[in-house]
ZADRENNU-587673 format. One line per 8 residues: their letters; for each residue x, z, y of N, C-alpha, C. Coordinates in nm, 2 decimals. Layout:
REM ZADRENNU-587673
A = X:Z:Y:X:Z:Y:X:Z:Y | ...
This chain:
REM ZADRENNU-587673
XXXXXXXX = 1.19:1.01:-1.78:1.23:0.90:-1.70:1.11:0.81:-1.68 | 1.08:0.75:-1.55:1.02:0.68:-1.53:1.01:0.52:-1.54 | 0.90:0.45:-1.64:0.92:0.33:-1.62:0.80:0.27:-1.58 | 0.76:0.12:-1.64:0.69:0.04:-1.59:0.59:0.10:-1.70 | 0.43:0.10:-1.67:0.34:0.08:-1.80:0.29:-0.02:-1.82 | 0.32:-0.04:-1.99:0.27:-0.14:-2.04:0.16:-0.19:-2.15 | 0.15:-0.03:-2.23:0.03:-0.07:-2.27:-0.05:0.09:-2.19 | -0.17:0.08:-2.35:-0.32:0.19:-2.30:-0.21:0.32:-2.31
XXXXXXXX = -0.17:0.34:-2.42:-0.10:0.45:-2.46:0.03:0.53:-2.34 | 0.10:0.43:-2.28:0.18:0.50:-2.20:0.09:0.49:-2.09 | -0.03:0.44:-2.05:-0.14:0.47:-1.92:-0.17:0.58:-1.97 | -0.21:0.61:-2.06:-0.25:0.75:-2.06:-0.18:0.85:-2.09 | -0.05:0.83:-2.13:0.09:0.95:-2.09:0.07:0.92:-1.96 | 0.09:0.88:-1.88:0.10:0.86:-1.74:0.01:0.92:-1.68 | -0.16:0.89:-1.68:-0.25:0.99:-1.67:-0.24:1.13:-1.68 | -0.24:1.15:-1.80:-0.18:1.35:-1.81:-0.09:1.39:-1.74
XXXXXXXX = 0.01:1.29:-1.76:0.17:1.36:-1.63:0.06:1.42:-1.53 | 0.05:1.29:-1.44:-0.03:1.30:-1.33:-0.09:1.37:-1.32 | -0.19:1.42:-1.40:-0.29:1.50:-1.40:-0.24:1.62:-1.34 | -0.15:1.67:-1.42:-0.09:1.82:-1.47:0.01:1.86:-1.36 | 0.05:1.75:-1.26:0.12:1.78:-1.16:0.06:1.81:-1.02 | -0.08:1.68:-1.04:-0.16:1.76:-0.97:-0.23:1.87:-0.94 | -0.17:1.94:-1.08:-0.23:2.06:-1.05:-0.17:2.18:-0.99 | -0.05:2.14:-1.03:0.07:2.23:-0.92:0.09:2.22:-0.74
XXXXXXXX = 0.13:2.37:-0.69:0.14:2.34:-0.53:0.27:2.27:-0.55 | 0.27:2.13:-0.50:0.44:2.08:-0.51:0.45:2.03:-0.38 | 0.57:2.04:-0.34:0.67:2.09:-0.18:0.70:1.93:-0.17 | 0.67:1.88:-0.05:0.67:1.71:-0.01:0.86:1.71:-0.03 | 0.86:1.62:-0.08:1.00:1.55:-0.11:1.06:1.63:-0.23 | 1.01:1.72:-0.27:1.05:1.77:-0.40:1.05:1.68:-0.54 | 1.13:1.68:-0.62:1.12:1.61:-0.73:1.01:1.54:-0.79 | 0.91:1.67:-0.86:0.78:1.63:-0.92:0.72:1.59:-0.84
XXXXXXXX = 0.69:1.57:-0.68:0.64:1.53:-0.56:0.66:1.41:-0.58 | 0.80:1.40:-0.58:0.87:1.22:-0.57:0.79:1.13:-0.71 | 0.81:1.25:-0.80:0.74:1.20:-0.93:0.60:1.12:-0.93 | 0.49:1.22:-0.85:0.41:1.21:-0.87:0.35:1.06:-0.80 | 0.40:1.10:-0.68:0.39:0.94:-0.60:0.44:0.78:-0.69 | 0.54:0.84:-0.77:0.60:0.67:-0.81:0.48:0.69:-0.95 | 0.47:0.75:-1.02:0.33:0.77:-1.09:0.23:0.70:-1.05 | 0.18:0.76:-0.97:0.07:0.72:-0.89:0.10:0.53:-0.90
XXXXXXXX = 0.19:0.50:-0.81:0.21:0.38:-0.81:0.17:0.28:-0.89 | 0.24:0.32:-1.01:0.27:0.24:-1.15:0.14:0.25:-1.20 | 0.02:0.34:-1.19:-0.08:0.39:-1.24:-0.19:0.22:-1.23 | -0.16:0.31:-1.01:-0.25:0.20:-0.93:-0.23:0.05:-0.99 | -0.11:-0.03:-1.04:-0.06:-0.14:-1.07:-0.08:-0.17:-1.16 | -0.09:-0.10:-1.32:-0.14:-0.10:-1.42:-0.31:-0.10:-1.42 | -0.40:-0.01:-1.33:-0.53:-0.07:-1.36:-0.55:-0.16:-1.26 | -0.52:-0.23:-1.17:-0.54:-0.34:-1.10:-0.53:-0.48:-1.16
XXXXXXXX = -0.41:-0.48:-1.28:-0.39:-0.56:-1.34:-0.46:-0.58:-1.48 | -0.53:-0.45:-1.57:-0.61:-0.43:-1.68:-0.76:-0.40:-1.62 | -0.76:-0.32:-1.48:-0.88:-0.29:-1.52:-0.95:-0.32:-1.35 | -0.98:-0.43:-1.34:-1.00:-0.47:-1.17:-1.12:-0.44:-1.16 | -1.18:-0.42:-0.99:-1.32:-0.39:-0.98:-1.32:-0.50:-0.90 | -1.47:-0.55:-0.94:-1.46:-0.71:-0.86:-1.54:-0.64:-0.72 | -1.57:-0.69:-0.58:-1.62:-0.66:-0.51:-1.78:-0.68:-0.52 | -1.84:-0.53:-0.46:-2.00:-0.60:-0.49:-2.05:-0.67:-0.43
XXXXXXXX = -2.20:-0.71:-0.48:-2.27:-0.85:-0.40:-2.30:-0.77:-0.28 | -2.28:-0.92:-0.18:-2.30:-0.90:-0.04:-2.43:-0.79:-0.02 | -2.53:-0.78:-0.04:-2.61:-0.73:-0.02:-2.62:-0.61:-0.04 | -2.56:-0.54:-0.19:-2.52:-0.41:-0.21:-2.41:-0.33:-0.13 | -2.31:-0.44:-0.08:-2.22:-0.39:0.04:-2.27:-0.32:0.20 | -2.38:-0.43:0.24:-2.47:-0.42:0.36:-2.53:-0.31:0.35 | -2.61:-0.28:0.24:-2.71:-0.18:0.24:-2.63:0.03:0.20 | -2.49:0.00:0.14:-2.39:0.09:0.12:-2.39:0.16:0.23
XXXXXXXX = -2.33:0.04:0.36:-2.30:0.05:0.44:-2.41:0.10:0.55 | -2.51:0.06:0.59:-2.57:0.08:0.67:-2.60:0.23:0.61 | -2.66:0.30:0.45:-2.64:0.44:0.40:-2.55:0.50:0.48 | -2.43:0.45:0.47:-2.29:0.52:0.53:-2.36:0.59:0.70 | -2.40:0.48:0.78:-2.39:0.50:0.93:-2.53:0.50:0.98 | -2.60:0.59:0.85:-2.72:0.63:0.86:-2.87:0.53:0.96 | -2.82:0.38:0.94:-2.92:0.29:0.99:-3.02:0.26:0.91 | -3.14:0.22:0.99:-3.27:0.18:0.96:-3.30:0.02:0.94
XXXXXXXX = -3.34:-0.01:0.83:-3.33:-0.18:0.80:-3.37:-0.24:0.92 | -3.44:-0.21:1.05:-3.51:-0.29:1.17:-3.33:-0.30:1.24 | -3.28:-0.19:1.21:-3.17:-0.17:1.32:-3.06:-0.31:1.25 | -3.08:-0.31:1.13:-2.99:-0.51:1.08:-3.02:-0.58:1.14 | -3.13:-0.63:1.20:-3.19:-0.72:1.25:-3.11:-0.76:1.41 | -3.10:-0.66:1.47:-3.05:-0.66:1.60:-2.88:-0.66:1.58 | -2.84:-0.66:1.47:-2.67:-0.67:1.42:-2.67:-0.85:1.38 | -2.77:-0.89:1.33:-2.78:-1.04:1.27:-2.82:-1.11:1.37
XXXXXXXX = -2.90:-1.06:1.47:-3.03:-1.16:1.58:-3.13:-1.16:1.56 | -3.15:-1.18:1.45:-3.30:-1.19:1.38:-3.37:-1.12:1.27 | -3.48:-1.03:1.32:-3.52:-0.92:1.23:-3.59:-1.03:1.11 | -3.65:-1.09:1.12:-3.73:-1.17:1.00:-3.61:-1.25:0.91 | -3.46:-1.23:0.94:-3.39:-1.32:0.90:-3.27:-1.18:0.79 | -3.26:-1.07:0.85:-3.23:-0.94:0.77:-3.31:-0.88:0.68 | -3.45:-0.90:0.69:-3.55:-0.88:0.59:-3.51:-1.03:0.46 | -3.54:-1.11:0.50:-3.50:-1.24:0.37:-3.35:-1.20:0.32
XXXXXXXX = -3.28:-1.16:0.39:-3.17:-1.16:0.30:-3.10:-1.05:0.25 | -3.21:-0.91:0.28:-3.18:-0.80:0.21:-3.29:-0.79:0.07 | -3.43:-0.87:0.08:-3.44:-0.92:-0.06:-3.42:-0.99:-0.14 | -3.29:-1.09:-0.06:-3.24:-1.22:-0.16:-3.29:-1.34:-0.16 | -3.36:-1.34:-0.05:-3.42:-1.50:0.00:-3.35:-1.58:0.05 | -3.25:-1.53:0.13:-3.17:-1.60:0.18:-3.02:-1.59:0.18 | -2.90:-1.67:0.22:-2.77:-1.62:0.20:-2.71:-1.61:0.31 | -2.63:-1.48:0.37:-2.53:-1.46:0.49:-2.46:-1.63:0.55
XXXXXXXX = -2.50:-1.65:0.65:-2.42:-1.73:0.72:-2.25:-1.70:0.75 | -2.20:-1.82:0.79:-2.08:-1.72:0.84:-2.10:-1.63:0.95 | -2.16:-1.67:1.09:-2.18:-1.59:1.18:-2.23:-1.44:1.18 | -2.37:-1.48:1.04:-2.39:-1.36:1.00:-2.28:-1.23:0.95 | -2.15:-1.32:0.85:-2.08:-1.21:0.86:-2.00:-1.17:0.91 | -1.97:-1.28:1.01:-1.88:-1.24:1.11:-1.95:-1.10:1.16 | -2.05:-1.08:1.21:-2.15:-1.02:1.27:-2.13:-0.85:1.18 | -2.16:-0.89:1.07:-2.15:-0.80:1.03:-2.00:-0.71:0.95
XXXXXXXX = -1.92:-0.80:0.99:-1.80:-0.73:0.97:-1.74:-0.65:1.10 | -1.75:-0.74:1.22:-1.72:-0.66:1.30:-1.81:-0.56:1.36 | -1.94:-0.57:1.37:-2.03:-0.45:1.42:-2.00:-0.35:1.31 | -2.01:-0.37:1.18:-2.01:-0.24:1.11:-1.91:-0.24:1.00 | -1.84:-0.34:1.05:-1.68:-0.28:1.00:-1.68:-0.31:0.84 | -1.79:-0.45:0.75:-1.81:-0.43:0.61:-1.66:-0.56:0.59 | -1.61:-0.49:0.44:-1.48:-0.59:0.42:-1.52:-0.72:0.36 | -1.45:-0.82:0.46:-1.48:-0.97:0.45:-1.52:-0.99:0.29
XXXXXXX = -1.39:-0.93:0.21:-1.45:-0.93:0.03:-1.57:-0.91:-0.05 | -1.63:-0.85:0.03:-1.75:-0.77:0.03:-1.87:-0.84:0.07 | -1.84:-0.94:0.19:-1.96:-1.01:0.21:-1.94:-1.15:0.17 | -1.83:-1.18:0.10:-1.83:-1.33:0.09:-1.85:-1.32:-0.10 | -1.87:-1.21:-0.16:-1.81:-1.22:-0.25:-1.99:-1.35:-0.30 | -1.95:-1.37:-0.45:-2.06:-1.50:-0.48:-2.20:-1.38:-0.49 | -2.28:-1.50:-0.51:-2.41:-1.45:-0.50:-2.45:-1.44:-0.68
């Protein structure tokens, strides 16, 4: 029977279930299927609540990101306006404006949490 988890011990009965179901072909709407999903759930809810990842600093976000979409630091500059102004603040001289992240959330799509998080 499925319940809420509340401490490490049933997270980690919970873990194994999960584990071991994913290891089976199981047929969408099938029991252990249904299973595995409300698992899952309860899992996701349990470490959100014990074990949270805080968002990274803006800058490690930017630089992720531009990795991601295979850009060249000159090519920031033309996403911000100003090349001498993405160089200061990809070494920490300076801090994202808002415009800046406006700018940079919508050109490259980085999560607002992500750029506002503290310095």
């Amino acid at each position: 029977m499925l319940r809420p988890i509340r401490n490490e011990k049933q997270y980690d009965t919970a873990l194994a279930r999960a584990y071991r179901l994913m290891q089976e072909q199981l047929h969408p709407g099938s029991r252990e299927s249904d299973e595995l999903e409300v698992l899952t759930m309860l899992i996701e809810r349990y470490e959100a609540e014990h074990y949270p990842i805080a968002p990274p600093h803006p800058v490690e976000a930017i630089k992720f990101r531009m990795d991601q979409l295979g850009m060249k630091p000159s090519e920031l500059g033309r996403v911000l306006g100003y090349r001498s102004r993405a160089s200061e603040i990809m070494r920490g001289k300076r801090k994202l404006t808002l415009g800046m992240i406006r700018a940079l959330h919508e050109k490259l799509h980085i999560p607002l949490e992500s750029l506002v998080a503290r310095y």
